[in-house]
C-alpha positions as CSV (number, residue, x, y, z in Angstrom):
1,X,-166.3,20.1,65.9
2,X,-170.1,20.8,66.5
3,X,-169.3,22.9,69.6
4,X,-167.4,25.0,67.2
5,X,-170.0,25.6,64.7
6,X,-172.9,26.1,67.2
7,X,-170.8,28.7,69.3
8,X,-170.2,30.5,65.5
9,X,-173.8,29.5,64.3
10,X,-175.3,31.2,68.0
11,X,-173.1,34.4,67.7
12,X,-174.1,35.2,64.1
13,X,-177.9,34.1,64.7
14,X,-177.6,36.2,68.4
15,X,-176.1,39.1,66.5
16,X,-179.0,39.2,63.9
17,X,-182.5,37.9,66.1
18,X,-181.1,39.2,69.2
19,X,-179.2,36.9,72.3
20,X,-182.5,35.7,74.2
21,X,-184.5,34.7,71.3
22,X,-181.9,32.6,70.4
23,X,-180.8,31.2,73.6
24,X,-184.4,29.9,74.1
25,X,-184.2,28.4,71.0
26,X,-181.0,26.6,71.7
27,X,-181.9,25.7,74.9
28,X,-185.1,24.1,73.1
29,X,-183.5,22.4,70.6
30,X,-180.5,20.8,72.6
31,X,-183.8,19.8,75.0
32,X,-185.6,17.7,72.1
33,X,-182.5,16.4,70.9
34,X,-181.0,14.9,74.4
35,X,-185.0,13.8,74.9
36,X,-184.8,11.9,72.1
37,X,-181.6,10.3,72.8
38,X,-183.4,8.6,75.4
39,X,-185.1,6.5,72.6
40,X,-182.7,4.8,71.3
41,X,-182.0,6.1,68.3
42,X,-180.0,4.0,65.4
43,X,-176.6,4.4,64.9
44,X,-176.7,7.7,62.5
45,X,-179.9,9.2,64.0
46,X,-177.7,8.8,67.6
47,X,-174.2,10.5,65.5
48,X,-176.5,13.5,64.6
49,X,-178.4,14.2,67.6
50,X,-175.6,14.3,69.4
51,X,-174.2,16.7,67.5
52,X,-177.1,19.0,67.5
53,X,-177.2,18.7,71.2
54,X,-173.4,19.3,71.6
55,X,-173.5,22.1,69.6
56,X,-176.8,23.9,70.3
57,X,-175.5,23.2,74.6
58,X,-172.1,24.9,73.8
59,X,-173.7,27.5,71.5
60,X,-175.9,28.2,74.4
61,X,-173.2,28.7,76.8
62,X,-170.8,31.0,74.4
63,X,-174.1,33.1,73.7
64,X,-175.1,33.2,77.3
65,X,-171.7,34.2,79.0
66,X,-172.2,37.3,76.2
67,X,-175.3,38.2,77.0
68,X,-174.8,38.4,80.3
69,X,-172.0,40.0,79.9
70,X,-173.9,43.2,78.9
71,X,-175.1,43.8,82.3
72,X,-172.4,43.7,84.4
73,X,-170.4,47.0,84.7
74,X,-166.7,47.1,83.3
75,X,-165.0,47.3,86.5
76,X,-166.6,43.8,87.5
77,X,-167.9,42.2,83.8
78,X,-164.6,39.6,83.6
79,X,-164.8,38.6,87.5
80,X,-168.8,38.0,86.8
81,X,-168.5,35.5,84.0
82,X,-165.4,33.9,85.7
83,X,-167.8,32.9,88.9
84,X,-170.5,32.0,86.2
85,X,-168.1,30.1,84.2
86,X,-166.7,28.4,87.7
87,X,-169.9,27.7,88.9
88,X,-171.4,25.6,85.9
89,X,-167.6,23.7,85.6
90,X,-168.1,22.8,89.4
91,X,-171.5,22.0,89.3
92,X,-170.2,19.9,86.3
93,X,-167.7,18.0,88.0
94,X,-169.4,17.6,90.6
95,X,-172.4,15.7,88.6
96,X,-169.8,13.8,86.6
97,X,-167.9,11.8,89.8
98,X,-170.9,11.1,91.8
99,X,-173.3,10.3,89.1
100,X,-170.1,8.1,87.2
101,X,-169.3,6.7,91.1
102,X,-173.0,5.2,91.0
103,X,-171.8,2.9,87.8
104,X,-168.6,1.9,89.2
């Protein structure tokens, strides 16, 4: 559900403010919030930050992916944000099963 509203949220605050002022302040945003998930948080403080991090992380991505897109000229704009997309899902993935091997 928060990845929902902070893609909407980001599109309609990147439409008005402009896609890079808002991606920094996403990006700044999901950084305090997973920072302060570190501290352990109680139970509703932990609820909420993650759902400010999920949703500022996801709004982040949905704004970046149109930002970029921007740039890239029609003939090539969907096969640039496909390698972008594919890149961060690897990188992802990759992340995940070694980091969630270590715990095993």
């Amino acid at each position: 559900m928060e990845q929902f509203l902070g893609a909407i949220v980001g599109g309609k605050l990147a439409d008005r403010y402009g896609s890079k002022r808002i991606l920094v302040t996403f990006l700044v945003i999901g950084f305090i919030t997973l920072t302060m998930l570190s501290f352990k948080p109680s139970m509703v403080m932990l609820y909420i930050l993650i759902a400010i991090a999920g949703g500022t992380t996801t709004g982040t991505q949905i704004v970046t992916n149109a930002y970029v897109s921007q740039y890239y000229p029609n003939e090539i704009r969907s096969s640039g944000v496909g390698w972008a997309l594919g890149s961060a899902e690897m990188a992802e993935y990759s992340l995940l099963h070694s980091v969630g091997s270590c715990w095993i």
